[in-house]
N, C-alpha and C positions, 0 to 999 in steps of 0.2 A: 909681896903682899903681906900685909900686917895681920896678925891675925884678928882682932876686928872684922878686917877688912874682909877675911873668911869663912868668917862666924855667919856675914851679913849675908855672902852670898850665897853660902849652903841652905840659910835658911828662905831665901829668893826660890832657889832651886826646890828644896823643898816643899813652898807654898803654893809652886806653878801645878808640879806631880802630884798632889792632894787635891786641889782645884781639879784638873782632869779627870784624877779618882774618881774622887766626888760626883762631878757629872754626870760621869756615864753609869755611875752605880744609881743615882738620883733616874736617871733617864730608862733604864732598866726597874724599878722601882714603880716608877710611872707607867710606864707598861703593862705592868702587870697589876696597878691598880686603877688604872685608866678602864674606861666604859670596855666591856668586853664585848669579841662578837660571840653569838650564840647561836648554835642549831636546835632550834626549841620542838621538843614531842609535845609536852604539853604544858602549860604555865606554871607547874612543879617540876617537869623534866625536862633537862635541856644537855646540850655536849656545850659546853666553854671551850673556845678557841683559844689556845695558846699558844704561842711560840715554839715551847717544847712537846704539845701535841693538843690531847683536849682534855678536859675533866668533866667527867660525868658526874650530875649533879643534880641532885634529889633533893627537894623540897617539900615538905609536909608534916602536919602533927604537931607542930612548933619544933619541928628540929629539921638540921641540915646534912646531909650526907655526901660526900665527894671521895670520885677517885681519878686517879689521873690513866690518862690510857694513853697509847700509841697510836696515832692513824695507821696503820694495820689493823691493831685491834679496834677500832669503832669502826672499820671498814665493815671487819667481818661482822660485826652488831648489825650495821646498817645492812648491811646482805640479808642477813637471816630476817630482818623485819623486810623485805621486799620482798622475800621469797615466801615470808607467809602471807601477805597481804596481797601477792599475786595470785598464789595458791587456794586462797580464803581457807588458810587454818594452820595448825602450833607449827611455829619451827621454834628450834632452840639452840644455843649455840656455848659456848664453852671460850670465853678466852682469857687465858691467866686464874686469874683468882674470881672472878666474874660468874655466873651463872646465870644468861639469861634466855627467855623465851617470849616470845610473840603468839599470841592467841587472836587470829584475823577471823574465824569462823564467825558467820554472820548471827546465828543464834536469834535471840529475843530482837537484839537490835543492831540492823546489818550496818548501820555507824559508825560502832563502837570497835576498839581494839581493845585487848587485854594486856597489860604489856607487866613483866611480873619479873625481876632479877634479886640475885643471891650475892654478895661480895663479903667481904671481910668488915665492911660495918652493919649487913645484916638483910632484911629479907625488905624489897618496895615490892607491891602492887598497885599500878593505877590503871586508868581507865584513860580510854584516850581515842580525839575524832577520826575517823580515815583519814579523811579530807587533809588534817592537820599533819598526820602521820606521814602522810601519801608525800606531802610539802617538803616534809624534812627529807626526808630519802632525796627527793632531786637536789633539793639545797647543798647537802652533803655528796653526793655523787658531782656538782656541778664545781664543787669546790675542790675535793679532794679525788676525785675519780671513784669506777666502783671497783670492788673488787670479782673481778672475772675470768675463776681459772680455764684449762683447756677445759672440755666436755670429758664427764666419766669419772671427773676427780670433784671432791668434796669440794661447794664453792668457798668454802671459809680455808681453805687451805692445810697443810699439815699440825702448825699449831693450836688448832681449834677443831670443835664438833660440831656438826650439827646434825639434829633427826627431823624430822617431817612425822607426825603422828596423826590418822584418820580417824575421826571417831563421831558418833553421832551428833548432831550441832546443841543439841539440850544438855550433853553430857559438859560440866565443868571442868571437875575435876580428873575424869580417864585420862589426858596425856599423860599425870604426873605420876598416876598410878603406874603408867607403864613405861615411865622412862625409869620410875624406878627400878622396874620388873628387868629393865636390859642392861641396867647399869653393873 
């Protein structure tokens, strides 16, 4: 073969394994900016499904906040808001760099959920329907399973916390008073 002749076909070869490149990086690409599904709390909160797990994803105030988690960790998220929502009142739970709590005490307005987390881009508190609340927990259990250790062990597992705190239904702020009082 002349080398012409092997210029032509390296760069054949070449153009076929770029094309495939290309492709599947296009096609991954696409994916990821393709319509998402989502587990919506409330039309500012939602979990974004992803391939490599979900992003928790805050909206409000004109600005956006996102973090990426593990199904394990939004398992245990979703655990701790079913446990308070069953319970009607604060659980709160611990995963990674995450800080959140669920406030289901019926209060003023037996509705409403308090839903209030802490992460490394900063403090949300919103408000949010039962009903709506109540939706996403099966939506997310129906998709990814729940998380349900044996009995006797914490349901969020070793990597995570959770507390359960009793307090008068008027009272707001008392969990936080005394979570920090245990912490």
């Amino acid at each position: 073969m002349n080398d012409h002749r092997k210029i032509k076909v390296f760069f054949e070869v070449l153009g076929r394994l770029l094309s495939r490149v290309g492709s599947q990086a296009l096609a991954r690409i696409g994916a990821e900016l393709g319509p998402k599904e989502k587990v919506t709390l409330t039309n500012g909160l939602y979990f974004r499904v992803e391939r490599s797990g979900l992003t928790l994803v805050s909206v409000g105030a004109g600005e956006c906040q996102s973090m990426k988690l593990s199904v394990d960790e939004a398992k245990q998220i979703f655990s701790s808001i079913e446990s308070a929502c069953t319970s009607r009142d604060v659980v709160k739970v611990r995963a990674r760099e995450l800080s959140w709590t669920t406030d289901a005490r019926p209060k003023s307005n037996p509705e409403k959920v308090v839903i209030r987390f802490t992460g490394p881009l900063g403090f949300t508190r919103t408000d949010a329907r039962r009903k709506d609340v109540a939706a996403a927990v099966v939506e997310f259990a129906n998709r990814f399973g729940r998380d349900n250790p044996p009995q006797g062990r914490s349901a969020l597992g070793p990597s995570a916390s959770s507390e359960t705190f009793r307090s008068p239904a008027d009272v707001d702020d008392e969990p936080e008073v005394q979570a920090a009082s245990r912490s």
